[in-house]
C-alpha positions in Angstrom: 118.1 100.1 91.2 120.1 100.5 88.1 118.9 100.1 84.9 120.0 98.6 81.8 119.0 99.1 78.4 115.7 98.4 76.7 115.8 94.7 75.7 120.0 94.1 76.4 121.0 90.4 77.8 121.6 92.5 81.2 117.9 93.5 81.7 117.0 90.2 80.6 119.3 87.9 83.1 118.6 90.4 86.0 114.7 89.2 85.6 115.6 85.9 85.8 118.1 86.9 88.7 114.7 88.6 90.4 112.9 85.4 89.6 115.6 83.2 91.7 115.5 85.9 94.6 112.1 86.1 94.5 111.3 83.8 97.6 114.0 85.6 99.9 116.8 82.7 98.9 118.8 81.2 96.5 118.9 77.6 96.5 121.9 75.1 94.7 118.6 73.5 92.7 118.1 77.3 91.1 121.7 78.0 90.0 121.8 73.6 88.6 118.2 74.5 86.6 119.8 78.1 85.5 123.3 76.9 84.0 121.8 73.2 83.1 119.2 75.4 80.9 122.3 77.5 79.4 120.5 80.6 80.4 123.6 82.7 80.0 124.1 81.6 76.4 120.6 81.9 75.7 120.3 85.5 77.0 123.6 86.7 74.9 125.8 87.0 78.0 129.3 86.8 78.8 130.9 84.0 80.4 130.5 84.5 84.3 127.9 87.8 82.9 125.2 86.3 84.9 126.8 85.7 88.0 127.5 89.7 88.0 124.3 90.9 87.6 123.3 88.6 90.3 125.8 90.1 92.5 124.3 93.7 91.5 121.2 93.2 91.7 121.7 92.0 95.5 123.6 95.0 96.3 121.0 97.4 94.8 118.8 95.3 97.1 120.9 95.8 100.1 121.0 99.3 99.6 117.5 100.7 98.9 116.4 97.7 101.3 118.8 98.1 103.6 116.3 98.6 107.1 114.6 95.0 106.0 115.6 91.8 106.4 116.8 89.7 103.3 113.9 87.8 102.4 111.7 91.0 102.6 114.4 93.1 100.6 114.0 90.0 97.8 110.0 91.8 97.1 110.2 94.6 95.0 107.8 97.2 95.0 105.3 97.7 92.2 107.1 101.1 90.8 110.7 99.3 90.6 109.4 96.0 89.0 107.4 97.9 86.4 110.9 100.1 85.9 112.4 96.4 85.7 109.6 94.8 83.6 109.6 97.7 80.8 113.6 97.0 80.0 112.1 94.6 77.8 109.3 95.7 75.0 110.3 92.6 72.4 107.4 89.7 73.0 110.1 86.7 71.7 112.5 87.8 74.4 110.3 88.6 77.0 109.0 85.0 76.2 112.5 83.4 76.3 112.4 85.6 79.6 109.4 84.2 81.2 110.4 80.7 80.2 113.7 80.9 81.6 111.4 82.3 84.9 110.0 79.3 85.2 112.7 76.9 85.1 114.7 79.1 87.9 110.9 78.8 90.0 110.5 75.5 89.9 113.8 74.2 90.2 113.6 73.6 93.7 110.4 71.1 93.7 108.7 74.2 95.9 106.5 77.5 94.6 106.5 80.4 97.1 103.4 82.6 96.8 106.1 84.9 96.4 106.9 83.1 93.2 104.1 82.5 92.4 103.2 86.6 92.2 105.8 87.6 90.4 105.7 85.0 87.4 102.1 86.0 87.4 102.7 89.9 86.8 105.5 89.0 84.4 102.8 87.4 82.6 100.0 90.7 82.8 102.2 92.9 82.3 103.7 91.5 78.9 100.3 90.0 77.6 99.5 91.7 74.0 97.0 93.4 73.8 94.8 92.2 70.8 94.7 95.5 69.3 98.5 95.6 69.6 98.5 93.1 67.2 96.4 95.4 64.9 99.1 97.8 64.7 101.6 95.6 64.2 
C-alpha cells in the first residue's frame, strides 16, 4: 500500500476512497453523494485528484490482494488500516474525514457490516483521549 503524507488531501481522499470500497463495490449513488458533497474541494484536491487515488488505491488492492476475490480484497487488514488511519493525526480533518465517510456509506440507502466496521474503527481509533486534551 503506498503511503502519503501525514495529514495531505491524498491520505485524506484515499480514506474516503476505502470508505466507498469498503462493502466490495462501488455504486453510482457513492460517487453522486461524493461529488454532490464537493469532497474533492473540501479535502484540498485537484480537479479529477480523487478519481486517482481511487484508481491507486484499487491497484495496491489488486496487488497485495491479488489471490482474493474483489469484495474480499476491498477488507484491509488491521496493520494496513492502522498504517492508513495514522496519515492523519489533525482531529478537524480527521472529523471532516469521518463526515465525508458517512456520506460515501450511506449514499446507497444500504449499510454493509462491512461498513459499518470500518466507520466504527475510524471512530476508536481517532477518539481523544481526555488526557490528550490535557496536554494540549
Amino acid at each position: 500500500m503506498r503511503t502519503y503524507t501525514c495529514n495531505s488531501p491524498q491520505a485524506a481522499g484515499r480514506i474516503v476512497a476505502i470508505a466507498m470500497l469498503a462493502d466490495g463495490h462501488l455504486s453510482n449513488d457513492e460517487l453522486v453523494a461524493v461529488h454532490r458533497a464537493r469532497v474533492a474541494e473540501r479535502l484540498g484536491l485537484a480537479p479529477g485528484e480523487f478519481g486517482s487515488i481511487m484508481q491507486g488505491l484499487c491497484e495496491d488492492l489488486l496487488l497485495t490482494n491479488a489471490h482474493l476475490n474483489w469484495s474480499d480484497a476491498c477488507k484491509l487488514d488491521s496493520d494496513v488500516m492502522q498504517q492508513v488511519m495514522l496519515e492523519l493525526d489533525d482531529p478537524a480533518l480527521r472529523s471532516k474525514v469521518l463526515n465525508l465517510c458517512h456520506v460515501a456509506v450511506y449514499a446507497d440507502g444500504h449499510v454493509a457490516e462491512t461498513e459499518t466496521a470500518l466507520l466504527a474503527a475510524l471512530s476508536r481509533a481517532w477518539q481523544e483521549e481526555p488526557w490528550q486534551r490535557l496536554l494540549a
